[in-house]
C-alpha positions, 0 to 999 in steps of 0.5 A: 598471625592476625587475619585480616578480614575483607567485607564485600564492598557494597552495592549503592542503590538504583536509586542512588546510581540513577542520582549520580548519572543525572547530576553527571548529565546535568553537569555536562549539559552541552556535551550531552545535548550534542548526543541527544542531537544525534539520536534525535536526528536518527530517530527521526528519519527512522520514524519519518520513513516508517511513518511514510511508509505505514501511511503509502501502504494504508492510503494504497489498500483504502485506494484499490478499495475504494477505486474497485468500488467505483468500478462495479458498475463498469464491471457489470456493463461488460459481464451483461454485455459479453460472455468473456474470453476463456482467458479471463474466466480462467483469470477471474476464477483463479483470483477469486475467494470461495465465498464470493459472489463471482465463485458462486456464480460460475459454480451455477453457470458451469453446473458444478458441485463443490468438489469439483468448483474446487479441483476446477479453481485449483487447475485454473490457479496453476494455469494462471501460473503460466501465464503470469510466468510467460507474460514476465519474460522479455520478447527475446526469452518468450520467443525462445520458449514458445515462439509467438504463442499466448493465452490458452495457446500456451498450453496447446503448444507445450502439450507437444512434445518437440515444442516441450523440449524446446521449452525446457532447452531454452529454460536451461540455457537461460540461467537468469529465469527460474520457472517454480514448477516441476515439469511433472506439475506442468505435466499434469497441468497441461494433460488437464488443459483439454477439460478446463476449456471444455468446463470454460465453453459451458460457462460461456455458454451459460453466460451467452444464454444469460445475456440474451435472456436479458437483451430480450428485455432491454426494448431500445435501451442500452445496458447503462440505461437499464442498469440505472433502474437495476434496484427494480424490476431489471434487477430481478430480470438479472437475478433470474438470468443466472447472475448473483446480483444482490438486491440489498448492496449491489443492485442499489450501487451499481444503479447510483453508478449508471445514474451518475455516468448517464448524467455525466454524458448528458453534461459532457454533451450539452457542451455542444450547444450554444447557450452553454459554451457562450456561459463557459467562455464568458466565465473563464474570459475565452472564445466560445470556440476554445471551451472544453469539456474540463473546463466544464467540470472546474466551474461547476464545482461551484453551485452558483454556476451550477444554477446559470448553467442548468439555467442554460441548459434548459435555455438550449432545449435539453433534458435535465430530469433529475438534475439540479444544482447541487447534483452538478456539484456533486458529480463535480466534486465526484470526479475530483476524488476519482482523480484524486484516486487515481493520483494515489494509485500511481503514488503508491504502486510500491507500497508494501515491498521490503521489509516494513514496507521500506524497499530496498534502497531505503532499507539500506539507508536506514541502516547506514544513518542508524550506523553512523548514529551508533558511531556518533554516540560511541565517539561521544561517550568515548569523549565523555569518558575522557573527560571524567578520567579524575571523577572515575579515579575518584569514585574508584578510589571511595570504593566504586567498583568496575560494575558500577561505573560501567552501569553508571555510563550505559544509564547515562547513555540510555537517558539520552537515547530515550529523550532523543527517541521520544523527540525524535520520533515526534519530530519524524512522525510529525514530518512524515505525515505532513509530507503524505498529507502534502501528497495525497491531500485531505480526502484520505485523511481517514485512511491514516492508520493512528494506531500504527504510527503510535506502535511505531513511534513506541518501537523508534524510541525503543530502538533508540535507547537500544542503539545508545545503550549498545553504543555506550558498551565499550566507552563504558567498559573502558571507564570501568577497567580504567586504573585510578592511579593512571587516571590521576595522572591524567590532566 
């Protein structure tokens, strides 16, 4: 009998396939627009929120940055002024870094060596552990746990063993609060309660004997006075009192900063005199009597009313050493960003949290469209592959195999996820940082991390063609194991 020899049927090129997925593309130019809509429009709220959300949570770390920075000379005012509680010691040591100026100097106050700074930051942490537990509970619980006691009186109430009961009966009844320490821990926690308030009364000690070293110099003057010259000789009195005041960074800011508060005052209490509160109410058309202070600070944004007011200011018999037109615009302008900071602070109080950022609520959102997406390209290819019954039965019937035409449906479904990624995660990035422009103006523009974006940009295009191609598995494989004689007979 004659054999028959069957060659394996060749493999067209990438090359050649990518051809023919093209020109099908081309040829149904409509219908796949409409895919391409679809990924365009989900890509693009996947990049709109990520865009959002990578922006709040750069704009939320420049703004605690640069809002802290603000707050140094308010931070210096109190430490000069008091040596603080044994709470907020405890607080300030548990919080701080080993290599900061604030750990240092509590090391000098306390008298401690490394060893020991360490072991007495460690216990302070675990302390703070328990307050920050207690203070989360709602007034019911907390009462139930520890009655009315807070602070330090925490601790001195557990240490008692029938009020430890009561703390740990309450605890198991409450089934919806969940304390993430062994009682061994809080044990030990609490047995090293007696040393940390007697290492905490040293320190206020020395912080006490600190101040008085400084009030002996102060001479009628208040602290923000002083402190306005603290790049001198009150800088170097703070030094020798036992305080970590840097004279290179610290000494020169917080002067700036008293400076501006005591020109602030002094503006915010020339509002009392005649001359300026006539110049305020004849610009803004009102009765002197109904002028304040925040009007004010409106117009002396402007340097043309900022001369006429210091005009009247000196008219009145006020001080105005060290004040001139453009230091009334500055400070102006400086309380603009101030608010502007603040505006930020309250917008951005949940940035971080979730999975990228997102949140909850979003996350899940996210997911449902990203869902619905893959559905609209899978109905779509679906259509597609109907559509070309008779050009899969013909392609079959020159020998294409199975293979092939199912590479040929996911190519084509990958193109179109790419040109709807790339579009769509424009589109989204372009909408997201209108929007938090829109929201926290210009004067963070600095803070909006480019490259971050990009990266995301890069991965929603990416995710895109991932989705279409994922999308397009089972239309394509239905194509593939389509038989050509049935798809003839189709019309």
């Amino acid at each position: 009998m004659k054999s028959i020899n069957i060659a394996d049927q060749p493999w067209l090129s990438m090359r050649r396939t990518i051809s023919i997925t093209v020109d099908g593309i081309r040829y149904r130019l409509f219908r796949a627009s409409v895919t391409v809509a679809v990924i365009v429009v989900a890509v693009a709220f996947l990049m709109n929120i990520l865009a959002e959300s990578l922006i709040k949570r750069s704009v939320a770390s420049n703004t605690r940055e640069r809002i802290d920075t603000s707050r140094v000379i308010y931070n210096w005012s109190a430490k000069l002024s008091s040596p603080g509680s044994q709470e907020s010691i405890i607080i300030e040591v548990a919080n701080c870094s080993p290599d900061s100026d604030l750990y240092r100097e509590t090391q000098r106050f306390a008298a401690m060596n490394d060893d020991d700074m360490a072991a007495f930051q460690t216990h302070a942490q675990k302390i703070v552990f328990v307050f920050d537990f207690f203070n989360s509970l709602d007034y019911a619980k907390r009462r139930a746990m520890i009655h009315t006691a807070s602070g330090l009186e925490i601790l001195n109430r557990l240490r008692t063993p029938e009020n430890m009961e009561q703390f740990k009966l309450a605890l198991s009844r409450i089934r919806s609060v969940h304390f993430d320490m062994s009682f061994d821990e809080l044990d030990a926690v609490l047995a090293k309660g007696p040393e940390i308030r007697k290492q905490v009364k040293t320190i206020i000690t020395a912080r006490r004997n600190a101040i008085a070293v400084i009030n002996k110099t102060l001479k009628g003057k208040t602290i923000l006075e002083k402190l306005a010259t603290a790049n001198g000789p009150f800088g170097d009195t703070i030094r020798q009192a036992g305080f970590i005041f840097d004279a290179d960074q610290t000494a020169p800011l917080v002067a700036d900063q008293a400076q501006r508060l005591l020109d602030i005052l002094a503006l915010e209490e020339s509002m009392e005199e005649r001359p300026t509160r006539q110049l305020i109410a004849q610009q803004a058309n009102i009765l002197p009597a109904d002028v304040n202070v925040m009007m004010m600070w409106k117009y002396l944004d402007g340097k043309r009313f900022a001369t006429r007011y210091l005009e009247k200011m000196q008219e009145g018999g006020l001080k105005t050493e060290g004040l001139t037109p453009d230091r009334l615009v500055d400070l102006a302008q400086g309380r603009k960003e101030n608010a502007a900071l603040l505006r930020a602070e309250r917008l951005t109080l949940d940035a971080g949290k979730g999975v990228l950022g997102l949140g909850e609520r979003l996350g899940w959102l996210l997911f449902v469209s990203m869902l619905v997406c893959g559905i609209g390209i899978t109905n779509a290819m679906m259509m597609a592959v109907t559509e070309r019954f008779n050009e899969i039965a013909t392609l079959k019937c020159l020998g294409a195999l199975d293979g092939f035409i199912m590479i040929m449906f996911v190519l084509e479904s990958c193109f179109m996820g790419i040109v709807g990624g790339v579009i769509g995660s424009i589109l989204g990035g372009v909408i997201g940082l209108g929007r938090m422009l829109a929201a926290f103006g210009v004067n963070f523009l600095g803070a909006i991390p480019i490259g971050d974006i990009l990266v995301g940009m890069l991965m929603s295009v990416l995710l895109g063609t991932i989705l279409a191609a994922v999308a397009a598995v089972l239309p394509s494989f239905k194509a593939a194991r389509l038989a050509p004689m049935k798809a003839m007979r189709v019309e």
